[in-house]
C-alpha positions as a Markdown table, in Angstrom:
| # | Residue | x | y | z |
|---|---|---|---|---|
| 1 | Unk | 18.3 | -28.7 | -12.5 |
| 2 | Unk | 15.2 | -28.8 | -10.9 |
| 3 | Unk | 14.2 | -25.0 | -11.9 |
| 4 | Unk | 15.4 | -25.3 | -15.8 |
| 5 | Unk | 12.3 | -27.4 | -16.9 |
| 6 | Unk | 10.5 | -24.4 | -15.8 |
| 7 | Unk | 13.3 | -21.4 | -17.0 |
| 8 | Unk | 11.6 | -21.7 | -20.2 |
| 9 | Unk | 7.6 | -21.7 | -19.4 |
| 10 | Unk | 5.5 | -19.6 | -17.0 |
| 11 | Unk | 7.6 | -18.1 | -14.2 |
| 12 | Unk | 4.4 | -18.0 | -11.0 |
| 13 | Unk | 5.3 | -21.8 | -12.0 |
| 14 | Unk | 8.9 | -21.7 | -10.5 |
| 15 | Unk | 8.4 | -19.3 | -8.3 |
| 16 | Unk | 5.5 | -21.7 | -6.9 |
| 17 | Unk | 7.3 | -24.3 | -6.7 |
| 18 | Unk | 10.2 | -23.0 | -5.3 |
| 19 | Unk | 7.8 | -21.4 | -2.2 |
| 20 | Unk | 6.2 | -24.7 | -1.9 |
| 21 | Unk | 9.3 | -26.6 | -1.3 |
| 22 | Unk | 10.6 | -23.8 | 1.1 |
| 23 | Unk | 7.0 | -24.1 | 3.4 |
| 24 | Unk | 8.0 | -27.9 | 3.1 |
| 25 | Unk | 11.1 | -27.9 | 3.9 |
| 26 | Unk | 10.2 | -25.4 | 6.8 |
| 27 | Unk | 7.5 | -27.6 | 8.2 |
| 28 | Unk | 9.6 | -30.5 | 8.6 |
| 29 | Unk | 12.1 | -28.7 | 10.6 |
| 30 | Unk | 10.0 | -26.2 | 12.7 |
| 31 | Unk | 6.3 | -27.1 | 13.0 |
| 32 | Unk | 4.0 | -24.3 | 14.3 |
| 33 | Unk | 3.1 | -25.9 | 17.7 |
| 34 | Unk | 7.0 | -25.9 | 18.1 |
| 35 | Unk | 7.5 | -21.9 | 16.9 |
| 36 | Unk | 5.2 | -21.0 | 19.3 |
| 37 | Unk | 7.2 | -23.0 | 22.3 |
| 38 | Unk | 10.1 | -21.5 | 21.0 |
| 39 | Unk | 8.7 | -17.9 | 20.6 |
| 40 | Unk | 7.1 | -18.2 | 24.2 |
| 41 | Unk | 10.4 | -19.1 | 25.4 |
| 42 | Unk | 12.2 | -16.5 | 24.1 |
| 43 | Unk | 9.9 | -14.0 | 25.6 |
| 44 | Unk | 10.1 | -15.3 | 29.0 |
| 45 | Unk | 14.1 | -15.5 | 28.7 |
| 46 | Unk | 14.1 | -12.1 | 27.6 |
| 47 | Unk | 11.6 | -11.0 | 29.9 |
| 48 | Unk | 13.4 | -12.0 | 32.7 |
| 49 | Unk | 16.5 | -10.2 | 31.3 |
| 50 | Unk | 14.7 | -7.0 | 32.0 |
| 51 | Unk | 14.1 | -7.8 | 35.3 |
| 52 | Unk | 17.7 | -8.5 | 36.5 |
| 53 | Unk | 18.3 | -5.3 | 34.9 |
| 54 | Unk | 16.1 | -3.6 | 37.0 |
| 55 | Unk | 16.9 | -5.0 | 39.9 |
| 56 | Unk | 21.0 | -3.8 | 39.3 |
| 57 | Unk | 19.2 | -0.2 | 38.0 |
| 58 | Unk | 17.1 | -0.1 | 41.6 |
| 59 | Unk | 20.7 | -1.5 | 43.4 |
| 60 | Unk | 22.0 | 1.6 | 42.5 |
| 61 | Unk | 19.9 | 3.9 | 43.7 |
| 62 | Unk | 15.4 | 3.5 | 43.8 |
| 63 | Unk | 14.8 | 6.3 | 41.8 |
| 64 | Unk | 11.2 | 6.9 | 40.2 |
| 65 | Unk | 12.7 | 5.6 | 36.7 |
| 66 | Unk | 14.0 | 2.3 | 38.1 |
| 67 | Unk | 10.8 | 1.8 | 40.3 |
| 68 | Unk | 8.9 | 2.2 | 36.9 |
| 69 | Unk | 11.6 | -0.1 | 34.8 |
| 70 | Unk | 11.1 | -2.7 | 37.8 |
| 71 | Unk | 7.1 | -2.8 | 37.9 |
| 72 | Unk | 7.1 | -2.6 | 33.7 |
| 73 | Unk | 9.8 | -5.6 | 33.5 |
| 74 | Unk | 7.6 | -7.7 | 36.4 |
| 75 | Unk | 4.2 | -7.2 | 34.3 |
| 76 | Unk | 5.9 | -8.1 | 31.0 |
| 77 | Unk | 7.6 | -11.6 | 32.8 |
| 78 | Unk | 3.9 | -11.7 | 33.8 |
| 79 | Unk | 2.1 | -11.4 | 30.6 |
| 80 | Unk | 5.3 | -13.8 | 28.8 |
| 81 | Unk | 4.0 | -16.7 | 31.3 |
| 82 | Unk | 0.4 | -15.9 | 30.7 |
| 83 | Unk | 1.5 | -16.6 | 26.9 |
| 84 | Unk | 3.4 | -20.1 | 26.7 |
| 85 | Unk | 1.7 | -22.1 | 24.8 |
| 86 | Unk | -0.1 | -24.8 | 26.8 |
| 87 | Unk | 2.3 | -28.3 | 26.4 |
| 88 | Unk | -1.3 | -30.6 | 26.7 |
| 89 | Unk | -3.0 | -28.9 | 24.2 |
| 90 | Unk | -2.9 | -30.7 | 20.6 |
């Protein structure tokens, strides 16, 4: 194997190697302008989430909590937009 030339010498050496293969490997799959796409995404998916469940929490009856869930979950759907990574940016 790959890690037995090492087994017997320094072990920062494997362990080295074995992180630089993972970041690699990684990189290849997922790069970073990609993560961040992805990450923005999921924040405006679940931001959104919040706000349907504010609107069925106000549905049921405008209390002062559910006015408060409803203008939180708006700003945060807000700031999630403001945060997508621009798509013409390099």
């Amino acid at each position: 194997m790959l890690l037995q030339k090492y087994a017997n010498g320094d072990n920062c050496q494997a362990i080295d190697l074995v992180k630089s293969i993972k970041s690699i490997a990684i990189a290849n799959i997922l790069n970073q302008r990609d993560r961040g796409s992805v990450a923005g995404w999921l924040f405006l998916i679940g931001s959104l989430m919040f706000v349907f469940d504010a609107i069925l929490e106000i549905s049921k009856g405008v209390t002062l909590s559910a006015v408060l869930h409803f203008s939180a979950s708006i700003i945060f759907t807000i700031g999630s937009i403001l945060f997508m990574p621009d798509p013409t940016q390099n």
